[in-house]
ChimeraX commands (.cxc) that place a marker at each C-alpha (Angstrom):
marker #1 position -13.57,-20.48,1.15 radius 0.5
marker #1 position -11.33,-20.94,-1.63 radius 0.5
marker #1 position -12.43,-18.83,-4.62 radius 0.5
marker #1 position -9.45,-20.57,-6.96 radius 0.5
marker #1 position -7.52,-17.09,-7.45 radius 0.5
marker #1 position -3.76,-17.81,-7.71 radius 0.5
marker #1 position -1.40,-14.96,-6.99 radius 0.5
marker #1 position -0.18,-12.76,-4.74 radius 0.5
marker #1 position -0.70,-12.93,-1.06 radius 0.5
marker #1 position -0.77,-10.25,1.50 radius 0.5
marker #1 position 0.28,-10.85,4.91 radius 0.5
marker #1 position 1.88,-9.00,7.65 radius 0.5
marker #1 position 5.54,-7.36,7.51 radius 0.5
marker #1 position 8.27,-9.89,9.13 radius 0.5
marker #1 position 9.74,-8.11,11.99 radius 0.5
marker #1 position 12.86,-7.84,10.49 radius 0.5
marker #1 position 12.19,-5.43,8.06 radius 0.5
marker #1 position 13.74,-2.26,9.02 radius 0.5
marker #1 position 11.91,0.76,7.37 radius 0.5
marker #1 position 11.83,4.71,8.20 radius 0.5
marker #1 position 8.15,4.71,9.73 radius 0.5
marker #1 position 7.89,7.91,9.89 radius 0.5
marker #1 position 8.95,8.87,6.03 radius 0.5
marker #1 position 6.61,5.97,4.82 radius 0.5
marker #1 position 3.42,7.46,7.19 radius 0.5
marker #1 position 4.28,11.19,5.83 radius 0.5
marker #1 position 4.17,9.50,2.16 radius 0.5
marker #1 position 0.81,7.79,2.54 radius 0.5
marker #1 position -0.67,11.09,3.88 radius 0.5
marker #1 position 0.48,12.89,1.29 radius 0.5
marker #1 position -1.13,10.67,-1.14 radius 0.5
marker #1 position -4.07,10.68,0.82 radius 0.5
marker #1 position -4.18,14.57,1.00 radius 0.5
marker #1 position -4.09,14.24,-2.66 radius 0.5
marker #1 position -7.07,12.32,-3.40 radius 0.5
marker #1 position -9.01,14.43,-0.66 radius 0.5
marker #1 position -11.86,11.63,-0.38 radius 0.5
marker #1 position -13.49,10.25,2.23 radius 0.5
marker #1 position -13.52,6.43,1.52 radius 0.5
marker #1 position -9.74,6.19,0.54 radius 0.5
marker #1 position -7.19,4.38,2.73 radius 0.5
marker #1 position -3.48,3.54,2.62 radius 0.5
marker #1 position -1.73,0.85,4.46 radius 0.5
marker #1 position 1.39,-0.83,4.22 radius 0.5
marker #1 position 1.57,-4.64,4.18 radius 0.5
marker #1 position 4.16,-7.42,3.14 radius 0.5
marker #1 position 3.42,-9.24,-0.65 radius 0.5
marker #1 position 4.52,-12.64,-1.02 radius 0.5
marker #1 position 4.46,-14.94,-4.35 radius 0.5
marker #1 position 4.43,-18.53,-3.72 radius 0.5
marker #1 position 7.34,-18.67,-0.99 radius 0.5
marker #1 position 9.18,-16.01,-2.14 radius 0.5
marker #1 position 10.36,-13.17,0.40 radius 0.5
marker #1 position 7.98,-10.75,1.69 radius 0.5
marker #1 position 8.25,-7.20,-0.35 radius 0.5
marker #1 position 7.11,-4.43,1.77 radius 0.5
marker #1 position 4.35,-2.59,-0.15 radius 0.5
marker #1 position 1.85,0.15,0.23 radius 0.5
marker #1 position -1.44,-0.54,-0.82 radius 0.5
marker #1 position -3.91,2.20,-1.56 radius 0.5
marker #1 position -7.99,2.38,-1.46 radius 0.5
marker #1 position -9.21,4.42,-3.59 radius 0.5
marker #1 position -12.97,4.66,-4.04 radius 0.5
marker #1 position -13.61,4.21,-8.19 radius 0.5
marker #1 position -16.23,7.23,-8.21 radius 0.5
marker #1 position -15.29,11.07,-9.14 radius 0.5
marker #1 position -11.58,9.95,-9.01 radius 0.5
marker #1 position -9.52,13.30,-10.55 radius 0.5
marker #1 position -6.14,12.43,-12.49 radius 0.5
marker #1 position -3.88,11.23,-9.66 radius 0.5
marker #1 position 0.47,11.69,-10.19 radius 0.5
marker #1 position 1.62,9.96,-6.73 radius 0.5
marker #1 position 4.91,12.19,-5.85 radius 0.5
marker #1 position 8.14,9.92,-5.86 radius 0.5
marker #1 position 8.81,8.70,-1.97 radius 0.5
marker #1 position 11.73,10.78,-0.09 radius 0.5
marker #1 position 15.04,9.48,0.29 radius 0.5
marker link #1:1,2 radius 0.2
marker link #1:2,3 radius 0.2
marker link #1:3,4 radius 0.2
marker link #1:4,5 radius 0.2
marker link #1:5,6 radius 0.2
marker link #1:6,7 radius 0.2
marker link #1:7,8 radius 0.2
marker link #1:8,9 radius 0.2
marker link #1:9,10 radius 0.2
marker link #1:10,11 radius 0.2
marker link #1:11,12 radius 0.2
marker link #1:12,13 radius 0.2
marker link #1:13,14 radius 0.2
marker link #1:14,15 radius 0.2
marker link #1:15,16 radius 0.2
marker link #1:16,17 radius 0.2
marker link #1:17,18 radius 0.2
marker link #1:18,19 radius 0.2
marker link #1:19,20 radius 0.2
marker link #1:20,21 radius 0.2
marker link #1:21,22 radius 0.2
marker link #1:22,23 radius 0.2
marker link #1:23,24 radius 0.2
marker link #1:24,25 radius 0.2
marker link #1:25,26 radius 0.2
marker link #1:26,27 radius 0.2
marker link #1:27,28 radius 0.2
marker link #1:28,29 radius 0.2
marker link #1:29,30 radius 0.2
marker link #1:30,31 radius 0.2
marker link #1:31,32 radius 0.2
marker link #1:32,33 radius 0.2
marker link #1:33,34 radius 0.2
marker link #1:34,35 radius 0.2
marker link #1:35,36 radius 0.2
marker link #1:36,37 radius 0.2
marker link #1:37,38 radius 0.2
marker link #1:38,39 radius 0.2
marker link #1:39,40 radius 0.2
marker link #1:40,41 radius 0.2
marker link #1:41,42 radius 0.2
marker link #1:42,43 radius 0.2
marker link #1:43,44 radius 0.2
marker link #1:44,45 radius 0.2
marker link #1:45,46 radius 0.2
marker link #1:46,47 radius 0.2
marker link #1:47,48 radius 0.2
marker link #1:48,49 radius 0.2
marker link #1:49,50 radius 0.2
marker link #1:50,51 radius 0.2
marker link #1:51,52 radius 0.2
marker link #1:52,53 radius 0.2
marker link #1:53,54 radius 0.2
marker link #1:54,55 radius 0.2
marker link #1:55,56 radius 0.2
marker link #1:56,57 radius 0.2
marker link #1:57,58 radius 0.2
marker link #1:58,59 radius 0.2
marker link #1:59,60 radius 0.2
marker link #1:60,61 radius 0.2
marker link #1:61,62 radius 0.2
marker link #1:62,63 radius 0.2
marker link #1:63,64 radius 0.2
marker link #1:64,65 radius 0.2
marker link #1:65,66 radius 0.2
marker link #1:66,67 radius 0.2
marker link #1:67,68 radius 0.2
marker link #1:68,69 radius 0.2
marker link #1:69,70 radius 0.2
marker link #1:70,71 radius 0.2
marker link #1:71,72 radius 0.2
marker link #1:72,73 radius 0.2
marker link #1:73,74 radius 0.2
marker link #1:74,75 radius 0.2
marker link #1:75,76 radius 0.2
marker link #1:76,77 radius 0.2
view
C-alpha cells in the first residue's frame, strides 16, 4: 500500500557498520529505565534518504500518555 509519504526510510543496519554493541544496549536501557513505562521500546535501525548512506540511529517508543519531562543523558564515549 502506498500511503504517498515521502521521506525517510528505515531499514536494517549494513553489516559493515562497526558499532560498540554493548555501549549502545547499556544507552537504550538507560533511557528506558528513565521513562519507567511499560509500552516504551528502543531499537536501533539504519535511516536512509533517497539513496543516501544508511545512518545508524536509535529509535525510541514512547507511549504519548503520563509522559514526565524526559533529558536523555549524552551517549558514552
Amino acid at each position: 500500500m502506498d500511503s504517498g509519504l515521502v521521506g525517510p526510510a528505515i531499514v536494517p543496519l549494513p553489516e559493515s557498520f562497526e558499532f560498540d554493541t554493548t555501549a549502545i544496549t547499556t544507552y537504550i536501557a538507560t533511557v528506558l529505565n528513565l521513562v519507567h513505562t511499560q509500552d516504551a521500546y528502543g531499537i536501533l535501525a539504519g535511516v536512509n534518504h533517497h539513496g543516501r548512506p544508511v545512518i545508524p540511529t536509535l529509535v525510541f517508543g514512547l507511549p504519548l500518555s503520563e509522559l514526565p519531562d524526559i533529558i536523555l543523558p549524552p551517549p558514552s564515549e
